[in-house]
GUSE-491842 format. One record per residue: residue in one letter; x, y, z of N, C-alpha, C in turn. Coordinates in steps of 0.001 Angstrom, whole numbers, plus 500000, padded with zeros to 6 digits. Layout:
N
AXYZXYZXYZ ...
! end
This chain:
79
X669439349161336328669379350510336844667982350829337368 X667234350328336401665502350594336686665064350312338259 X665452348499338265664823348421339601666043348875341126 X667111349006340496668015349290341275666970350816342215 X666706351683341120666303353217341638664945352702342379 X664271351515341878663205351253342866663199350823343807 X664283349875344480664438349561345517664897350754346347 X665449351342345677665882352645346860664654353849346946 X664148353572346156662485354458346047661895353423347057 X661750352437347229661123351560348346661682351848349539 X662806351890349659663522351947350901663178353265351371 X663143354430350971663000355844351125661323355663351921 X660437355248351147659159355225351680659109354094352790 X659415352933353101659881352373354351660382353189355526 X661311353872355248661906354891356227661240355859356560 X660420356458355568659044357357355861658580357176356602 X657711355823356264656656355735357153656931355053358376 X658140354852358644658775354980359816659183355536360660 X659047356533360706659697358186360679658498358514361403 X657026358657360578656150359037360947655476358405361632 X655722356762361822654736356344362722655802356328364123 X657337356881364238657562357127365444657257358415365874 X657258359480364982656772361017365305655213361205366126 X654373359260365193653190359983365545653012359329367280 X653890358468367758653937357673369164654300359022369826 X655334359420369516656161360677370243654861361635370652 X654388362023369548652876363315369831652570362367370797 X651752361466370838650730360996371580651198360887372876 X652291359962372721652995360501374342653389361783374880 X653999362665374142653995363927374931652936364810375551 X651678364468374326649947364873374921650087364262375978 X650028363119376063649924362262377771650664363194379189 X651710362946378617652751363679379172652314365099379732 X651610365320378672651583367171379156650070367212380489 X649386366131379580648139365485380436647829365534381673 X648753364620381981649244364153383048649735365235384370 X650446366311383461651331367058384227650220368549384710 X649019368411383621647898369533384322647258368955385204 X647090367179385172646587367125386342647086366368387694 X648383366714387320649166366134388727648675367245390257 X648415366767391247647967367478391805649722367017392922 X649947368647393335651093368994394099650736368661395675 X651858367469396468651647367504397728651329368616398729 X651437369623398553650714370688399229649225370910398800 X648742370734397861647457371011397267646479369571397674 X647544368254398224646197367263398483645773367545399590 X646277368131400776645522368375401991644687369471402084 X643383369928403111642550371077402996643158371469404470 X643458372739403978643272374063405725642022374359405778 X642462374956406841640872375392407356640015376532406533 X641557377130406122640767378532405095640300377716403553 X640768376868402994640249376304401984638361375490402499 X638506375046403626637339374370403841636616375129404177 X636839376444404625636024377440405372635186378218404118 X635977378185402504635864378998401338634966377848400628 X635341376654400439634382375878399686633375375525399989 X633211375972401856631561375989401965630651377146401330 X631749378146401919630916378882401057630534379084399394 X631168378586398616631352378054396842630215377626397098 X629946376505397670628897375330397542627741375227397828 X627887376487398913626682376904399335626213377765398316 X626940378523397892626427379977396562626111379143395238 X627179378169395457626343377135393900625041376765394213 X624649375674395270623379375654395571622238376387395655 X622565376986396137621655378742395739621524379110394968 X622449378776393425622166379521392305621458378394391618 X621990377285391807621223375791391395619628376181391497 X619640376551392483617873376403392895617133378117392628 X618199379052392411617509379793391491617238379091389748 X618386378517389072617681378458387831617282377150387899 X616914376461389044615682375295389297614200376199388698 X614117377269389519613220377925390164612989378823388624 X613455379786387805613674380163386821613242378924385381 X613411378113385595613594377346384273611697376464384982 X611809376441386112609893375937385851609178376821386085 X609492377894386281608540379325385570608369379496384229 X609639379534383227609752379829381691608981378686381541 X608904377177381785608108376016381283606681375982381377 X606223376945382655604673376933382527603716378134382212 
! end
């Protein structure tokens, strides 16, 4: 009877940790999955119009500008 209940106490924890090491594949792939899917970029979104190229000059230009204000800011505070 003894080892009878242990083999099925073995078997129970076999199946466990079976259980959990497919639950824990499943997470990891669905993270991927979800991953993947924030950065799928949509065939309309790989090409630029003119109004997108016309806007990220200007972004890039206002980043640069702010770049070289706290260029300009941060070797003032240093000296």
């Amino acid at each position: 009877m003894y080892t009878r209940r242990l083999n099925l106490l073995m078997q129970g924890s076999i199946m466990y940790s079976v259980i959990e090491v497919v639950t824990h594949h499943y997470q990891r792939f669905s993270c991927s999955q979800y991953l993947y899917n924030q950065f799928n970029v949509q065939e309309s979104e790989k090409t630029l119009t003119i109004t997108k190229m016309n806007t990220m000059h200007a972004y890039t230009h206002r980043f640069a500008y702010n770049k070289g204000l706290n260029k300009a800011r941060n070797g003032l505070s240093a000296n």
